[in-house]
PLY file of the C-alpha trace (Angstrom):
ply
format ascii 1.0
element vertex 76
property float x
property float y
property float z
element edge 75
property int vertex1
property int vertex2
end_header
-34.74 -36.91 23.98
-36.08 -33.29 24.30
-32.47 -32.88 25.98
-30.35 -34.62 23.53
-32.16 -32.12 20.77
-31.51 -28.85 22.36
-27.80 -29.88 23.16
-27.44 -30.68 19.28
-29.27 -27.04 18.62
-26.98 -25.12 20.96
-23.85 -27.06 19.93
-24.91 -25.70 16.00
-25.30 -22.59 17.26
-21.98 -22.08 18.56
-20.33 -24.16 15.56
-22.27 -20.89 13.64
-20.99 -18.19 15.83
-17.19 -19.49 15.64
-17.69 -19.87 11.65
-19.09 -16.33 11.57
-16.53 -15.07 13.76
-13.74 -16.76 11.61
-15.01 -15.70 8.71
-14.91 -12.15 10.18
-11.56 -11.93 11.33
-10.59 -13.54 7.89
-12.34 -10.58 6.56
-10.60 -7.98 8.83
-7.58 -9.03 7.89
-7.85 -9.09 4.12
-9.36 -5.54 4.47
-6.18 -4.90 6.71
-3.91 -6.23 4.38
-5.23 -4.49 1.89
-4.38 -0.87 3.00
-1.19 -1.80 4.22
-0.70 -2.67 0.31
-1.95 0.67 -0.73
-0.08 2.47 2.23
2.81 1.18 0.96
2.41 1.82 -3.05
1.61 5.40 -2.22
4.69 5.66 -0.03
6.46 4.58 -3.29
5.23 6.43 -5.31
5.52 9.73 -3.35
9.20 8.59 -3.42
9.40 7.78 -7.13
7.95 11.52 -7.47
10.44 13.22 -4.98
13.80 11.07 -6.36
12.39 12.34 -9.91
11.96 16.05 -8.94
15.62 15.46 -7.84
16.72 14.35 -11.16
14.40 17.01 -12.70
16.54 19.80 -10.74
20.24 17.85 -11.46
19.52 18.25 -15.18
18.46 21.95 -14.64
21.69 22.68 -12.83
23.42 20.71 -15.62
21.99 22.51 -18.55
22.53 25.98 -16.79
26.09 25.24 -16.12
26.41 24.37 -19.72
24.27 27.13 -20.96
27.13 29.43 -18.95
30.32 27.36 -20.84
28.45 27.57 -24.35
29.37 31.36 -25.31
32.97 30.55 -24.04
33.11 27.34 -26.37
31.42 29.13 -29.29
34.16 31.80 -28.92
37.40 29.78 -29.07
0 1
1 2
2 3
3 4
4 5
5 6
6 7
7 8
8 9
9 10
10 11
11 12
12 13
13 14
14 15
15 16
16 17
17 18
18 19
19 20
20 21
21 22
22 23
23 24
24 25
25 26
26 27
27 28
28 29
29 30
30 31
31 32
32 33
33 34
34 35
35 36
36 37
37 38
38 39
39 40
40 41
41 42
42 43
43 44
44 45
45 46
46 47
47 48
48 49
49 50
50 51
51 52
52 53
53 54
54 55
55 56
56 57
57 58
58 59
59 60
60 61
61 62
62 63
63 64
64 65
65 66
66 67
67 68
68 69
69 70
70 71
71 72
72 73
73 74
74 75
């Protein structure tokens, strides 16, 4: 009897540890997930802010370019 009790006991116990370890490695790899998320929306938007600086400078060339041609157009 004694026996039959501390089999049941050390089979909950280890029913316990494998919950607690699946519920930890559930949690690692949320948290895990998670920062690959944010790695990768701050990867975008580092290159959302570099292909606007790029459009930023194209304009700037544009409007210096035409800011050359305007005294030539105002003149004919």
């Amino acid at each position: 009897m004694a026996g039959e009790q501390e089999e049941r006991r050390a089979a909950q116990r280890e029913k316990e540890r494998r919950e607690q370890t699946e519920q930890q490695l559930t949690e690692r790899r949320e948290r895990n997930e998670a920062a690959r998320r944010e790695r990768v929306e701050r990867a975008l938007a580092v290159q959302r802010e570099q292909e606007e600086a790029t459009e930023r400078q194209a304009q700037r060339e544009r409007a210096e370019k035409l800011g050359y041609l305007a005294p030539f157009v105002m003149g004919a």
